[in-house]
C-alpha positions in Angstrom: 61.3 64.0 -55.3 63.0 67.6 -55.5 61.9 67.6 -58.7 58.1 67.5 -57.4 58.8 70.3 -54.4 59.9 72.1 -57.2 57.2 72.1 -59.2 54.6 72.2 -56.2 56.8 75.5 -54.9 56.0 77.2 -58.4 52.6 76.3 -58.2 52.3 77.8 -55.3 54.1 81.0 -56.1 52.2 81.1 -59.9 48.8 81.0 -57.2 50.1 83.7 -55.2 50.9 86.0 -57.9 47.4 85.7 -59.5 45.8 86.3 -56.4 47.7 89.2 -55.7 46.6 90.1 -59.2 42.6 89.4 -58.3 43.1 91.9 -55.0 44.9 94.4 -57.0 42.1 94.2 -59.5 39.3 94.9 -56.9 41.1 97.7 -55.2 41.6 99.4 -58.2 37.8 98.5 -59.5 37.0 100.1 -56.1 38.9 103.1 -56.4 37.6 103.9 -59.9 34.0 103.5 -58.1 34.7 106.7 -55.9 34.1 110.1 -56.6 35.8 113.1 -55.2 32.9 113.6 -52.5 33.5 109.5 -51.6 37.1 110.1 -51.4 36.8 112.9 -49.2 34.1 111.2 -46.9 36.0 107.6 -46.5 39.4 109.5 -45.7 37.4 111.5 -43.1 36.1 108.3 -41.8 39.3 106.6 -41.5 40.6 110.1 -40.2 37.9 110.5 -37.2 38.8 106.6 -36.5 42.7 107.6 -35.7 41.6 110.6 -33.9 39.1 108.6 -31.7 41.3 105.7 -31.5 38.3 103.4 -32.5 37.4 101.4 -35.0 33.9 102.4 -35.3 32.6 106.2 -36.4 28.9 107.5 -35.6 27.2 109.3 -38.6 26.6 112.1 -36.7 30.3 112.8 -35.5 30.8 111.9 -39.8 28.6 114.8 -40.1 29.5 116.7 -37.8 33.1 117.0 -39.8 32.0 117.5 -43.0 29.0 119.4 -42.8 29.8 122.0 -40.0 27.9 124.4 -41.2 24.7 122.1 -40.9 22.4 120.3 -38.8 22.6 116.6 -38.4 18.7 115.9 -39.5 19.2 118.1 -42.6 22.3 115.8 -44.1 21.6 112.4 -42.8 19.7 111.0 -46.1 23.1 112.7 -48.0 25.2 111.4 -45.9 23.4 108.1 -45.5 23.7 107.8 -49.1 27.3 108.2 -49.5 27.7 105.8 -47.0 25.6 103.1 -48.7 27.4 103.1 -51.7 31.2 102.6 -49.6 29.4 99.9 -47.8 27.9 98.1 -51.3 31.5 98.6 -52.7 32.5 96.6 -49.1 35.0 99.7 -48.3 32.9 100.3 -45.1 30.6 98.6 -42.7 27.8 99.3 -41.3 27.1 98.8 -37.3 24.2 99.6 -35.4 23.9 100.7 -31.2 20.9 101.3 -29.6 19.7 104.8 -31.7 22.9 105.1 -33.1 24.6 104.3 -36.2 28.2 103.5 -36.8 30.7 102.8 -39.5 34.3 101.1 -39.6 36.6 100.5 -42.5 36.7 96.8 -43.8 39.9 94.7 -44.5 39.5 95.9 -48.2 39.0 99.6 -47.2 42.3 99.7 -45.4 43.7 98.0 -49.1 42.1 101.0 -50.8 43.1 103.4 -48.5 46.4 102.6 -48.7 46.7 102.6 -52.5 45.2 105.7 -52.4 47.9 107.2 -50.7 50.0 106.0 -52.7 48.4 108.0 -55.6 48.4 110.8 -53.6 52.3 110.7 -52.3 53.2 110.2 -56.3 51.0 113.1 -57.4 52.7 115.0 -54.3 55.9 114.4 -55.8 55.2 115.1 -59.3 54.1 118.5 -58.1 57.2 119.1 -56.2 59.2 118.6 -59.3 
């Protein structure tokens, strides 16, 4: 009987480990996905979502931050594009309000986020050296 808890307990551990191993996969398949300009946009998002204290970001105030310099109606298809391609990569979802449009950061976009981060605070400390 201990002999079988055992063995179920290592079974379970051997299925935890490859599923950690799965995740770490996709968050590092996403990562690879991004360019500089996704990067930049999906850390803004996650930014403007601290600063709000919400969950949810509208394009415009997106666009707002990282276009300044221009109107809303001349970057929306840009930014809309950007956007698409975090929400087919499941980093970001897309949510929809009367007029407006509105994005939050998934489950997996927190994951990638954070290992992001990560890269940065090593590359930080690499530089330091």
């Amino acid at each position: 009987n201990n002999s079988h808890l055992s063995r179920k307990s290592q079974e379970l551990k051997e299925e935890f480990e490859e599923a950690t191993l799965i995740d770490n996969q996709i968050i590092n398949d996403s990562l690879k996905a991004l360019t500089v300009t996704h990067k930049k946009m999906f850390a803004t998002i996650f930014q403007l979502q601290k600063q709000l204290g919400t969950n949810k970001v509208s394009y415009k105030s997106l666009a707002s931050v990282l276009y300044r310099d221009r109107g809303y109606a001349e970057v929306r298809s840009t930014l809309s594009q950007y956007i698409s391609f975090l929400v087919d990569h499941g980093l970001v979802e897309k949510v929809r309000s009367g007029k407006e449009s509105y994005i939050s950061i998934t489950e997996l976009g927190f994951d990638v986020l954070d290992t992001m981060n990560k890269f940065q605070n090593n590359d930080l400390e690499l530089k330091k050296r």
